[in-house]
N, C-alpha and C positions, 0 to 999 in steps of 0.2 A: 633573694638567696645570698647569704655569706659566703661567696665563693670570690677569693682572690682572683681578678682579671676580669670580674664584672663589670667594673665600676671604669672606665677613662680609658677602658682597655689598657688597664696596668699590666702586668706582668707576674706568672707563680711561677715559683721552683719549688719540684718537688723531687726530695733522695729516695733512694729506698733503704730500708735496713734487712739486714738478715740478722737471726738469731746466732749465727757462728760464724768466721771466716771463709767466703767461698766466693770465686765466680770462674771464668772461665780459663783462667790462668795460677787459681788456688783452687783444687780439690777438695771438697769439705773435706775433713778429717774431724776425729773426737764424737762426745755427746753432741746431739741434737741442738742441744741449746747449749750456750759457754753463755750465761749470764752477764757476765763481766764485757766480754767484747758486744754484747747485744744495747746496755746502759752505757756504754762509752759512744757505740755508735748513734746510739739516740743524742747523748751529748753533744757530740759533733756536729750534727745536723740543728739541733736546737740553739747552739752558738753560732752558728756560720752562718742563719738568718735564711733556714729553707722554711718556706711556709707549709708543709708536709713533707710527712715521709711515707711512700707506698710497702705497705706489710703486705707481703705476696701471699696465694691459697697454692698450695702443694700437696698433692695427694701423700704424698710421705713427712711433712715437715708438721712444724708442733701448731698448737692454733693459733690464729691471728688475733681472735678477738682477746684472748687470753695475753699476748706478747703487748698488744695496745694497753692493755689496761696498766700491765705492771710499767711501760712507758711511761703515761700519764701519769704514773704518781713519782717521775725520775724527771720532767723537764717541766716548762712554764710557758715556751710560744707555740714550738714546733704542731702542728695539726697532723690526726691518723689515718691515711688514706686506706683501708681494711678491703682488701680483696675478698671477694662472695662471690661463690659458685650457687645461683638457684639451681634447688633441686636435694640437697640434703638436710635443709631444717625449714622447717616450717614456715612459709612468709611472715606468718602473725610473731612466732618466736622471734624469727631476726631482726623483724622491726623492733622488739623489746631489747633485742639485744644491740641495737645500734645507738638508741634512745640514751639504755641507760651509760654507753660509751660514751655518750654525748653530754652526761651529767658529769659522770665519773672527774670528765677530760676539760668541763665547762667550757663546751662548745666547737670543741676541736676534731671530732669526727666526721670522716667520710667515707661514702661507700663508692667502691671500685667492681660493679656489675662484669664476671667473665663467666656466660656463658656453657667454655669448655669448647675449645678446639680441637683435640685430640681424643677419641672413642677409646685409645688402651687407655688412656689415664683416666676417663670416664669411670671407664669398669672399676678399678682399683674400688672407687667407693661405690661400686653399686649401681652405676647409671648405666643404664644401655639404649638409653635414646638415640636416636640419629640424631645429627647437628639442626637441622631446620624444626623439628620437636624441642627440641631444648632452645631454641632461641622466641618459639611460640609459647613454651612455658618461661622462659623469663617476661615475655612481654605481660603474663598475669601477674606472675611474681611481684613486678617492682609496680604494678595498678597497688598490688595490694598493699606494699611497702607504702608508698604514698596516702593513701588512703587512709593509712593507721596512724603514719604521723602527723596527718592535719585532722584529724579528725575528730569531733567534741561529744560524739557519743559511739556505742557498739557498732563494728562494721561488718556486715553480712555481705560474702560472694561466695557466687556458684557458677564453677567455670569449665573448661575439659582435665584443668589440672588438679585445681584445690578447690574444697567445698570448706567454706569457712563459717560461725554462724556466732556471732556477738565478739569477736573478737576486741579487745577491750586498749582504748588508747591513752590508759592513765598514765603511761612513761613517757610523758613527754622529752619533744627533743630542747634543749637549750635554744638553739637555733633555729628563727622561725624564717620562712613555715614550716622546713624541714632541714636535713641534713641534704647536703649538695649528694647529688649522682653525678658518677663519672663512671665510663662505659667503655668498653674493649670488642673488636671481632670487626672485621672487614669484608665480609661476606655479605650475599644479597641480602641473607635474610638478618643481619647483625646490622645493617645498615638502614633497615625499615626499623625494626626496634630502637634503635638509635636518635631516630629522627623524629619520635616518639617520646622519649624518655630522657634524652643524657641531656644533665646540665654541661657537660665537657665530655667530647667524644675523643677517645687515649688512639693514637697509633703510633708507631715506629719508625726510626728515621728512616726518610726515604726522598728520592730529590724531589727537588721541590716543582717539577710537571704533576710527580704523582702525590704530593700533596696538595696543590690547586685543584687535581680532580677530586680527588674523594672529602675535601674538605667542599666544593660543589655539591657533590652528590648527597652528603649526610645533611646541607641545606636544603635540598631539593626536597630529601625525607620530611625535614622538619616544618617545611611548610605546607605539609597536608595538613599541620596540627595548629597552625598562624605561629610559628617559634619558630623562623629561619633564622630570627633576629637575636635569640636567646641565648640558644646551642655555642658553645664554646671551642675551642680544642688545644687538646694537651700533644705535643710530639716527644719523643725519648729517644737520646741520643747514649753515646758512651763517651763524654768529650775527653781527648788525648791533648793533653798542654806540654807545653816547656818553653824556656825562656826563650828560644827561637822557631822559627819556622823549619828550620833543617834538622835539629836535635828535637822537634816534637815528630817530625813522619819517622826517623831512626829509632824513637820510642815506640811508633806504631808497629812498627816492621820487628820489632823484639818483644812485644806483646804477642803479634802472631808468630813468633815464634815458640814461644812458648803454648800458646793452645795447643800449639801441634805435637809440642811432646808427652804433654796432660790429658790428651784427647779422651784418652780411656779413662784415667783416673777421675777425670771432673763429669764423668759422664754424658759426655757432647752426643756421644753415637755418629754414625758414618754422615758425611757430609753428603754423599750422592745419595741419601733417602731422600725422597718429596716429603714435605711437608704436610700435614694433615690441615693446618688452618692458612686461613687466607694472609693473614699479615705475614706470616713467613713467605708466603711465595710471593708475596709485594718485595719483599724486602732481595730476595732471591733475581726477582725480574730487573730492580734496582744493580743488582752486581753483576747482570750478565753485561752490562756495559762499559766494564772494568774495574779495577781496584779502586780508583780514582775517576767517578763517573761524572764529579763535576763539584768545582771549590774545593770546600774542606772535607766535603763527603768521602768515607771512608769502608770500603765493604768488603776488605778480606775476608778481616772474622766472620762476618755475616756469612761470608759464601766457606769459607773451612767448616762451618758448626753446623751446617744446614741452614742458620739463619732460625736456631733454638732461642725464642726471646727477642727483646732488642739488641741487637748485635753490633748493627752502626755507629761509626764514630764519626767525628769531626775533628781535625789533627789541625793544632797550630798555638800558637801562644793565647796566653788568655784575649787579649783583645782582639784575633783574629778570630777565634771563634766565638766572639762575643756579636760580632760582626756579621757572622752566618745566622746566626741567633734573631739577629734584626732580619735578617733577608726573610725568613721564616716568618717572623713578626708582621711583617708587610704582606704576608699572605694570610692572615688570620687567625695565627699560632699567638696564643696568650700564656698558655702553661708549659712550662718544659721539665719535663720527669728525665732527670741525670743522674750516671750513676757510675762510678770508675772501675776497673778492669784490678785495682789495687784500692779497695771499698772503704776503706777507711783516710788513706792516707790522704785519698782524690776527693772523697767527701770533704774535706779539711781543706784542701785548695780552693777547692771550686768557692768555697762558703768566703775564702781570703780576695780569691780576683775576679771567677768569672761572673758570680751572683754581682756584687757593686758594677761590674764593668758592663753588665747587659742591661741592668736599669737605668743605669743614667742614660746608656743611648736610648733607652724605652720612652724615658721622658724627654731626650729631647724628640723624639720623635712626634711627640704627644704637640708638643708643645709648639712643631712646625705644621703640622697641620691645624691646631687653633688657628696658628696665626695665620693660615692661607685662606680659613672659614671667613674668619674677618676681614682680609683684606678682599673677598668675593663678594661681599653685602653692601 
């Protein structure tokens, strides 16, 4: 698999973009799409040396696979990490349509498997399964996905969800033997799928007791399958920098000041609602231990927003939280999907100090443990 972090246990960064200015501190505003800040933010991300950028699925927002494409024909390294909800096209479809993303982009597609945490946004497009349904039909879903991309002649299944019958594998993926999986949902039944299927299992920043656990448990899954050894994982943070340690937490504390006057306008919704999926009340369980539950860890936002998305930050200059980066690292965290609270501007930094500043410690990392393999023989 072509999946940055396979290989020496390097290290991926991945941004994400949106088609217009927004996050929890800018309220979208305008058309759907501003074209213009959508190609500057692919730019940014493709100069600043992220190895992906995560294109989110939104029940209300424009299409992903459509936003990827007209990317690819705007940058030259950056890779498409394309969020899919199984359950509104066809497995055989999407597999064509990941394929040919993978041509389009030579070779720089990926697929981001979400389930669907939330039943009202389900509805929007028509789903009305219960969560453990839909996470039983992804687990056909992404057989089938596979199955089409390796595959050298017509693929027939018949299953409780889809009944397929010659499905045809002539769009190959650039990338053999497929295009990487990467996988969302913290849940029992997101977490048997998981251990099943993700080349890289995605969660939320959260301290690092509750990422030793579930980074356990999604290996525990993964070796009913002999892939404890495989399975990867990505964390997503929101890191908050500045040139000191004391003007980056005063930056934090004026970010959340801010959500709290936007609340309604960016569409947060009340913080005292419970959350419908699991990784939000992960993230939630994380802030009942305080704003500062431990280092750089940061959970106001998280705990003001309900803890809608990844929320958590890490506050401190870039080498400090380059530094939390690594603590993560020594836990078995390869991937980090980051993403700034000012989405452009923070893309741009991060891409200047904290991307260089977390792989070189990555490699010496690398490179103190050779040396301790060989001084043990």
């Amino acid at each position: 698999m072509t999946v940055p972090g396979s290989h020496l246990n390097d290290v991926e960064f991945i941004g994400m973009v949106q088609p217009r200015e927004q996050s929890e501190i800018h309220p979208p505003h305008g058309e759907a799409i501003d074209l213009g800040y959508f190609r500057e933010s692919m730019r940014v991300h493709d100069e600043g040396g992220f190895d992906r950028v995560l294109i989110g699925w939104y029940s209300n927002g424009p299409d992903g696979f459509l936003l990827a494409t007209d990317a690819a024909a705007h940058t030259k390294h950056v890779g498409f990490l394309v969020a899919h909800r199984p359950g509104f096209l066809a497995p055989s479809l999407a597999a064509r349509s990941y394929a040919t993303l993978d041509q389009l982009s030579n070779g720089r597609a990926a697929i981001h498997v979400i389930s669907g945490g939330d039943d009202v946004d389900q509805a929007r497009d028509g789903d009305w399964l219960g969560k453990d349904d839909r996470y039983a039909r992804t687990d056909e879903y992404v057989d089938i996905l596979k199955a089409i991309w390796t595959g050298t002649k017509p693929v027939d299944h018949e299953g409780a969800y889809y009944r397929i019958k010659g499905a045809s594998p002539e769009v190959r993926t650039v990338q053999k033997p497929r295009i990487p999986v990467y996988f969302g949902g913290a849940s029992e039944a997101a977490l048997r799928v998981a251990g099943k299927h993700a080349d890289v299992y995605a969660l939320w920043g959260e301290t690092q007791a509750q990422v030793r656990e579930i980074v356990g448990r999604v290996r525990e899954e993964a070796a009913r399958y002999g892939r404890e050894h495989e399975v990867r994982f990505s964390l997503s943070f929101r890191p908050i920098l500045a040139e000191t340690e004391e003007a980056a937490w005063a930056k934090a504390e004026r970010i959340l000041g801010r959500v709290r006057e936007v609340r309604g306008q960016a569409a947060l919704g009340p913080a005292n609602k419970a959350p419908a999926n699991a990784g939000s009340q992960r993230l939630l369980a994380a802030a009942e231990r305080g704003d500062r539950p431990e280092g750089r860890l940061y959970t106001a936002i998280a705990r003001e927003t309900g803890a809608r998305g990844n929320t958590t930050a890490l506050v401190g200059t870039p080498q400090q939280v380059a530094e939390a980066f690594l603590e993560y690292y020594d836990l078995g965290v390869t991937t980090f999907l980051i993403r700034g609270f000012d989405p452009l501007e923070d893309a741009a930094e991060y891409g200047r100090t904290l991307l260089p500043l977390t792989k070189r410690l990555v490699a010496q990392r690398i490179a103190e443990r050779a040396a301790h393999r060989v001084a043990a023989e």
